[in-house]
N, C-alpha and C positions, 0 to 999 in steps of 0.2 A: 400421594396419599390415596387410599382405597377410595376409590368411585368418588370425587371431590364434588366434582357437578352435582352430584344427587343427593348424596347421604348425609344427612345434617346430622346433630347433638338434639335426641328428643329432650323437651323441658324435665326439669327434675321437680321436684318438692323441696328444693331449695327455699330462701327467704325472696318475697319478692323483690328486695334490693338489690339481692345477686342480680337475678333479672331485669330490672332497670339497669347494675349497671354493668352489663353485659351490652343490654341494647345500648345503651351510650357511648360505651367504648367503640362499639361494631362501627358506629356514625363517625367518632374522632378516627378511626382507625381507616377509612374511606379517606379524611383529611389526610392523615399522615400518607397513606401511597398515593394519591393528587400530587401533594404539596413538594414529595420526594421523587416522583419517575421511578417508585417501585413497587413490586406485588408485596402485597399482604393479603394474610388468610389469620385464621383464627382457627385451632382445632380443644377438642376437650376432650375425656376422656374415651380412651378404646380409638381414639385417632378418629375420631368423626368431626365432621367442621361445624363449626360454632358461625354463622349466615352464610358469605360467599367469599368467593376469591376478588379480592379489589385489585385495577387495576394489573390485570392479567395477562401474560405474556403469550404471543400466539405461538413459541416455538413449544412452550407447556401443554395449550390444547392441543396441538397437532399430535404429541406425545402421549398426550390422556386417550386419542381416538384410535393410537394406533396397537393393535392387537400386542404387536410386537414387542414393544416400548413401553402399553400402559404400567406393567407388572415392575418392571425398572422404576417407572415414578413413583411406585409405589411404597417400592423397597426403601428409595434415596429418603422420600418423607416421611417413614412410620422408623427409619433409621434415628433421621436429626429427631422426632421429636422423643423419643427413648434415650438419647443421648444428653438434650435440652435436662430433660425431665428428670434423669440420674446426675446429673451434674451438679445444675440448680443453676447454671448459668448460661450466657450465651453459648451457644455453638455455632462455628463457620465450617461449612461445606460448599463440597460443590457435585451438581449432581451430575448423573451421567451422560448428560446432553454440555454438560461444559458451563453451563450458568452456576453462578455464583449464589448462595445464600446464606440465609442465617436462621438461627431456629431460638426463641425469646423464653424461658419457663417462666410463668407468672400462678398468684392462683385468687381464690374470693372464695374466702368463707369455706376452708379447706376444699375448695372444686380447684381440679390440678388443668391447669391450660397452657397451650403453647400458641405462640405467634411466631408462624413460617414469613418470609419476607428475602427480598429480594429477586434470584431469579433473574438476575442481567449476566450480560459479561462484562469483563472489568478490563477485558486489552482485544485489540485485534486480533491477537494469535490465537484467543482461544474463540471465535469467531469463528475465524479460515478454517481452525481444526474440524468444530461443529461444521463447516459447508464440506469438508472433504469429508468425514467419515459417516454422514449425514446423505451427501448426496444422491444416492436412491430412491430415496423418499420423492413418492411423489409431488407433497407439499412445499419438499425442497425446490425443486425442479423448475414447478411452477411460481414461484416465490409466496403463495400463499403465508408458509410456515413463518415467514419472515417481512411479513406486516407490520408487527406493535414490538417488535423485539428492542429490548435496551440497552444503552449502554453506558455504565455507571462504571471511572475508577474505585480504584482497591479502595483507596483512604474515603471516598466520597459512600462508597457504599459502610464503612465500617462506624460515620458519622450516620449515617442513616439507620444503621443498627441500635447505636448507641440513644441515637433520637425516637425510637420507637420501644426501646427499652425501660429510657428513662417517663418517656411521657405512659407508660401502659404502670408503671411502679408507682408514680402517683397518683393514675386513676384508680386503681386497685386498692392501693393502701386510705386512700380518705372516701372513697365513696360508702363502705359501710357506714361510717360516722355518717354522712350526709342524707342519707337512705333509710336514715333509724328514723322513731316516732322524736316527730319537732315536739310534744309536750315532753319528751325525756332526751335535752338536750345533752349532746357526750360531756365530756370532762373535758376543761380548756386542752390539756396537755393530750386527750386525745382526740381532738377535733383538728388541733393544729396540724400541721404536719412540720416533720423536724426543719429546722432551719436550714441544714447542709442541702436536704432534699429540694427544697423552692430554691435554693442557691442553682442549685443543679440543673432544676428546671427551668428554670429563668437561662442561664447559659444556652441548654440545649436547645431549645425556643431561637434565641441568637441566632446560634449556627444555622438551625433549621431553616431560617430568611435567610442565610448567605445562600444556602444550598438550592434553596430556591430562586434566585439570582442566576444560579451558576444553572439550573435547569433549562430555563426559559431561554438562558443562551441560546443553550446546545439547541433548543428546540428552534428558533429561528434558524439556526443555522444548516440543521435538516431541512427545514420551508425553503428553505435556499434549495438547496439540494434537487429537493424537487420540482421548482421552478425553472430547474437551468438544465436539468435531465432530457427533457424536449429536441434542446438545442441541438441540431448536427452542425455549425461552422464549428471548428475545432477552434479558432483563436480566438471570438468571441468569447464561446463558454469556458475557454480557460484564463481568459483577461479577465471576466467577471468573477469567475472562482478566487482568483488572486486579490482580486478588488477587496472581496469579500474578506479571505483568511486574511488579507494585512490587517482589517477593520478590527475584527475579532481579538487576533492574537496580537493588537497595539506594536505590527512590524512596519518601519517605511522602508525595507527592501525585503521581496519574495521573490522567488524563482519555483519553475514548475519544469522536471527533467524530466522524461519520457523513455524508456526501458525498445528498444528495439533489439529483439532477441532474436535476428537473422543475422545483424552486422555486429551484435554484442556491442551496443554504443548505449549511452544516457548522452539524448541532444534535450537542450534548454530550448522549449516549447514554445513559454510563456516566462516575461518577467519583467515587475515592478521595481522603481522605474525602469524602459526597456533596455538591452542590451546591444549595442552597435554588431557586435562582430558574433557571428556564430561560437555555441561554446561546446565542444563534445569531448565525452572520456571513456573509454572503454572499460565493462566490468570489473573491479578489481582496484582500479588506478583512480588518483586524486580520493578525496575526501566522500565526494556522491558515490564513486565509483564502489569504494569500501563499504560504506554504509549501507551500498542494495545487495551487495555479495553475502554481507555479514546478516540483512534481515535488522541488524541492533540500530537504535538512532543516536545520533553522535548530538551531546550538548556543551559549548564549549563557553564557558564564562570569559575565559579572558586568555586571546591568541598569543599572546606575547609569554604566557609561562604554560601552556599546554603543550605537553610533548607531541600529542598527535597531532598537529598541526604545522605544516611546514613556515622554513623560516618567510618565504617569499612570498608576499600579501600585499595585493594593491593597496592604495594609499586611499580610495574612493570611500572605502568605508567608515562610518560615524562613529562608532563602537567597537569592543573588541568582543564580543558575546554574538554567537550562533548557535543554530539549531540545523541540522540536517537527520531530515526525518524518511526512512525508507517507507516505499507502498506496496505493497504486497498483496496479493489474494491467493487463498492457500498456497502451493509451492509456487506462484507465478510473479514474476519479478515486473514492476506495473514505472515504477520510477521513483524521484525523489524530491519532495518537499522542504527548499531552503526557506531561513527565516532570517535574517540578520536586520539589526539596527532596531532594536524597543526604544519605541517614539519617548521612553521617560529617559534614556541613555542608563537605563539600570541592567545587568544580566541576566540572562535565559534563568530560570530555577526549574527545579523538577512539576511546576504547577501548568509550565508551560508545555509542558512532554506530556501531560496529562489530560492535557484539551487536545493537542496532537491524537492523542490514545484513542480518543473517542469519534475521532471524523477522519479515524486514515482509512477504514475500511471503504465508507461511503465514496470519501474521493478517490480511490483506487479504483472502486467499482463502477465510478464514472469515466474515469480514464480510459478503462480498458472500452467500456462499450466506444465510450467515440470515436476513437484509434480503429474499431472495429469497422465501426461506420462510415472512418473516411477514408480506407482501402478498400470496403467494401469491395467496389463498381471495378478497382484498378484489378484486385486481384482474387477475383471470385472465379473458383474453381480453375485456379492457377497455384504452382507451386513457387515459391519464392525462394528456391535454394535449388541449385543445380543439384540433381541427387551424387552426381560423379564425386564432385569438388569438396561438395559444402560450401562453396561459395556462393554470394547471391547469386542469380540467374540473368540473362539477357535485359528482361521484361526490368525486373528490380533497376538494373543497371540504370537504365535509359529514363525512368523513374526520377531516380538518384542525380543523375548528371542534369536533369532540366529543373532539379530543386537548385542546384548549386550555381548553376547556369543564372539563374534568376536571382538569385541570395546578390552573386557577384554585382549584379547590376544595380541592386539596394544600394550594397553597400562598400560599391568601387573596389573591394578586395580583389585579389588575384585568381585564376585558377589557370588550373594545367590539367592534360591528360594522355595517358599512353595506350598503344596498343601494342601487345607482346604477342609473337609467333614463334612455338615451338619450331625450330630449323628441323627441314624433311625430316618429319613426325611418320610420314608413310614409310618408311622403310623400317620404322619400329616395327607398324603394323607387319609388315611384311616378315621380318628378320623373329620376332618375338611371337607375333601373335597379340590379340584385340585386350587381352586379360592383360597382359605385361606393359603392350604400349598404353592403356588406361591409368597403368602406376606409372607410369613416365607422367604423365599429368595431373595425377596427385600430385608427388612429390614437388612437381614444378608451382602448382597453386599453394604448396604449404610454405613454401622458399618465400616466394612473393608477398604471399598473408605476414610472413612475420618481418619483413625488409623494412616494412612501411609504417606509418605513423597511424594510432590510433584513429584520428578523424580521415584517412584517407580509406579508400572502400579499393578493393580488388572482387572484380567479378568474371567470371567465365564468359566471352561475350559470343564465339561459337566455335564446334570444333576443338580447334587445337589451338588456337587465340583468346587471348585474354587482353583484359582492359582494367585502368588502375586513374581513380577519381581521386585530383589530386587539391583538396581546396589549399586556400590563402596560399599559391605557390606560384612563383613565376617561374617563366620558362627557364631560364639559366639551371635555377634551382633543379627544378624538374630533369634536366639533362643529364643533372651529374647524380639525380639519385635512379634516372634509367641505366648510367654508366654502371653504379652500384648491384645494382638488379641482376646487370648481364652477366657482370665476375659473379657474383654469389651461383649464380645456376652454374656458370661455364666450369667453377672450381669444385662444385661438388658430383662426388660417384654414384651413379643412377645406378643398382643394383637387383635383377629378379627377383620374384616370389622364391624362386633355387637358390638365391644369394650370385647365381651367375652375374659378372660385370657387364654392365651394359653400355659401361664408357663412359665419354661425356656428353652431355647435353648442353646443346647450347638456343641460344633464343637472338631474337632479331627484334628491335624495340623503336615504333614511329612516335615523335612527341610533339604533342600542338598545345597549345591555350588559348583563354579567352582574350578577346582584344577588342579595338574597336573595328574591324575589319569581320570577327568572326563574333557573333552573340547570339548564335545560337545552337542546341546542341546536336545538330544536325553539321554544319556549317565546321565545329573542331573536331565529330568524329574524322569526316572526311577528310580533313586539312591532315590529322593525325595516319590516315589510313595511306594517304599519298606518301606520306613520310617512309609507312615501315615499307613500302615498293622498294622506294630509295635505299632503304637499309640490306633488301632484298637483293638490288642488285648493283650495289657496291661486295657481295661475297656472302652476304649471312652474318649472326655472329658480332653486331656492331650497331648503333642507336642513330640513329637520324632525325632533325629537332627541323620541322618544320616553321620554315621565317617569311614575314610577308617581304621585306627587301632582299632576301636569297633565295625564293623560290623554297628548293627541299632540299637545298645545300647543308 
């Protein structure tokens, strides 16, 4: 609305009732965005505003101050309230920052008014949208803009409409009677106000104390937010995160999966009550896996007749109703938010997606920072992906095997691991040249990447050598899926950038795991590296499974 901050409704020669009850309303109407977590304003004629803007969103002032943008707010408001005020009724908009409103026509003693309101967003996505096509803004940047911002669902903002509709219909409509001279009291019939109307009121009054219930939540649950923001232990702040959203959202099982967009994995972080055995799934696959690919949240009332739900479901759970909720911040994929078992044994409803709606940005935006924070020191001003391969990189690697290395020892599970050697890789060089024998070891990393099981990690470890992190697997196991490994490269045709044959390629594969002899990840590289010697000079071309009572037999 033109110049909002400044330009008021000079007084008219109205009645001074209009005037009281203008001022009286301006006062309820202060209660009403308190009460609701939303902006109201008041405008009157020629779009000048009638006292101030209550309850004010800072992404709105950033937008009034900026040259660019003012002219845009300006448009959106003198838009709805000519729309408002042709109609006769409400109007929903949204303006061009992506917040939601609504715009009320009311009037007093034929003075024509509108009441703006709103001003939240009403999902995350139009959040993320606002931070991406926003981000330039310097207030963006620095988080200024995004201070006092709201966030109010559709249905919750449209009771809030209706609640500031309703209560402005009957200030309006009974305040001249009440405003008139007390020796010339009005007529019963028109002092009353209709029955349907205090019906009405009475109701939306109701709601209006639900809605503020449902505010105060949300708002603890931000005070949360910002309490635990501090924190860098990663399991800490996300034990208590979970503590928290089970309290909230009345779940006894949470889980909290974490988005690693090097290895393309969703691993379970954090989870109430915890989880024995590591759980990972790669983009795409299982239920989280779907859910972060797709951005949509999956809400399943009941497992046993939802088609998207596979048949095979542990027996551990109390209920058959879940929630899997994806986290997102504009196009970045952050993780995913499980909920299963409502402490009433009743099912998820669409009320329960809609408190989701309103704390997935925050926890997203917590997520990402601390992930940031606790690789920080590991990999600051290091790259994490071999540029050659796309595989993770050495550094990642050795990272990766000292987490699993340790997991094992929690929780007595198994592990394995290999090292692979392109066989006389130099004589590519030599015969082809650096550009050709380089796609000799693509191809070899992409055979490998796709041989393997989602929770197993293949990385570059140097050279012409590669290594393949094999959890919950024991050696036997491992043998026969290095046997696997060997045929897949040995049988496929390694072919130039020319299309020229390049023959076959074959690989040489050392295999060790953890035991009680080796614990730690120094102790099975080497055990492993001794192995692929052996594979070396038994001929090339053949896997060798390092044993403590065989030596490298």
């Amino acid at each position: 609305m033109r110049n909002e901050t400044t330009r008021k409704a000079k007084p008219t020669k109205d009645a001074s009732g209009s005037q009281n009850s203008l001022a009286q309303w301006l006062r309820l109407q202060r209660s009403l965005a308190e009460k609701n977590g939303i902006a109201l304003v008041t405008f009157g004629r020629d779009s000048l505003m009638v006292g101030r803007v209550e309850n004010d969103n800072s992404i709105c002032r950033a937008m009034r101050e900026s040259p660019q943008h003012a002219r845009l707010c300006e448009e959106d408001c003198s838009n709805a309230y000519n729309q408002a005020v042709k109609s006769g009724r409400t109007v929903e908009y949204r303006c061009h920052a992506g917040l939601n409103c609504f715009a009320i026509p009311v009037s007093i003693e034929k003075r024509q008014l509108v009441i703006l309101g709103g001003r939240a967003f009403t999902s995350s996505a139009d959040y993320n949208e606002f931070l991406r096509r926003f981000r330039y803004l310097s207030s963006v940047e620095s988080g200024e803009c995004l201070k006092s911002i709201r966030f109010v669902n559709a249905r919750e903002l449209r009771d809030s409409a209706q609640l500031v509709a309703s209560s402005a219909e009957y200030h309006f409509q009974t305040a001249p009677a009440q405003a008139g001279n007390a020796a010339q009291p009005a007529r019963a019939e028109e002092a009353e106000a209709p029955r349907e109307l205090l019906d009405a009121h009475l109701k939306i009054i109701s709601l209006g104390d639900q809605l503020e219930i449902q505010k105060k939540s949300i708002a603890h649950m931000r005070e949360f937010f910002r309490s635990i923001a501090p924190l860098l232990d990663s399991q800490r702040l996300y034990t208590s995160l979970l503590a928290k959203m089970s309290d909230m959202a009345k779940s006894e099982r949470v889980s909290l999966m974490v988005f690693n967009p090097t290895s393309g994995e969703l691993a379970v972080e954090a989870a109430l009550p915890e989880i024995a055995s590591p759980i990972r799934v790669r983009l795409g696959e299982g239920i989280a896996g779907l859910v972060l690919e797709s951005g949509s949240p999956m809400i399943v009332r009941d497992v046993d007749s939802d088609p998207r739900v596979p048949a095979e479901r542990p027996g551990k759970y109390r209920t058959r109703s879940f929630i899997s909720y994806p986290l997102v911040l504009g196009h970045r994929k952050v993780g995913v938010l499980n909920l299963s078992d409502k402490a009433d044994g009743t099912p998820y409803e669409s009320e329960d997606l809609d408190f989701l709606e309103l704390m997935a940005p925050q926890i997203a935006l917590i997520i990402e920072r601390t992930e940031w924070h606790r690789k920080a020191e590991q990999f600051q001003r290091m790259s994490l992906t071999d540029p050659l391969t796309g595989l993770p990189n050495r550094r990642y690697f050795e990272e990766r095997l000292f987490e699993e290395v340790e997991r094992s020892k929690r929780h007595g599970t198994a592990l394995s691991f290999m090292i692979i050697d392109v066989d006389r890789f130099k004589s590519y060089n030599d015969i082809y040249g650096h550009t050709e024998a380089d796609g000799v070891l693509v191809k070899t990393s992409q055979l490998l990447r796709r041989s393997v099981r989602a929770i197993d990690m293949t990385a570059r470890f140097a050279g012409d050598e590669f290594c393949i992190v094999l959890p919950e697997t024991k050696l036997a196991a491992a043998g026969r899926i290095a046997e696997r490994l060997r045929k897949s490269v040995n049988q496929t045709e390694f072919r130039s950038e020319t299309n020229e044959s390049m023959g076959r390629v074959t690989i040489s594969i050392g295999v060790s795991s953890f035991s009680p002899s080796r614990q730690s990840p120094l102790s099975i590289i080497e055990t492993a590296d001794r192995a692929l010697y052996k594979a070396k000079t038994r001929g090339r071309n053949c896997v060798a499974i390092y044993e403590d009572d065989a030596g490298t037999g």
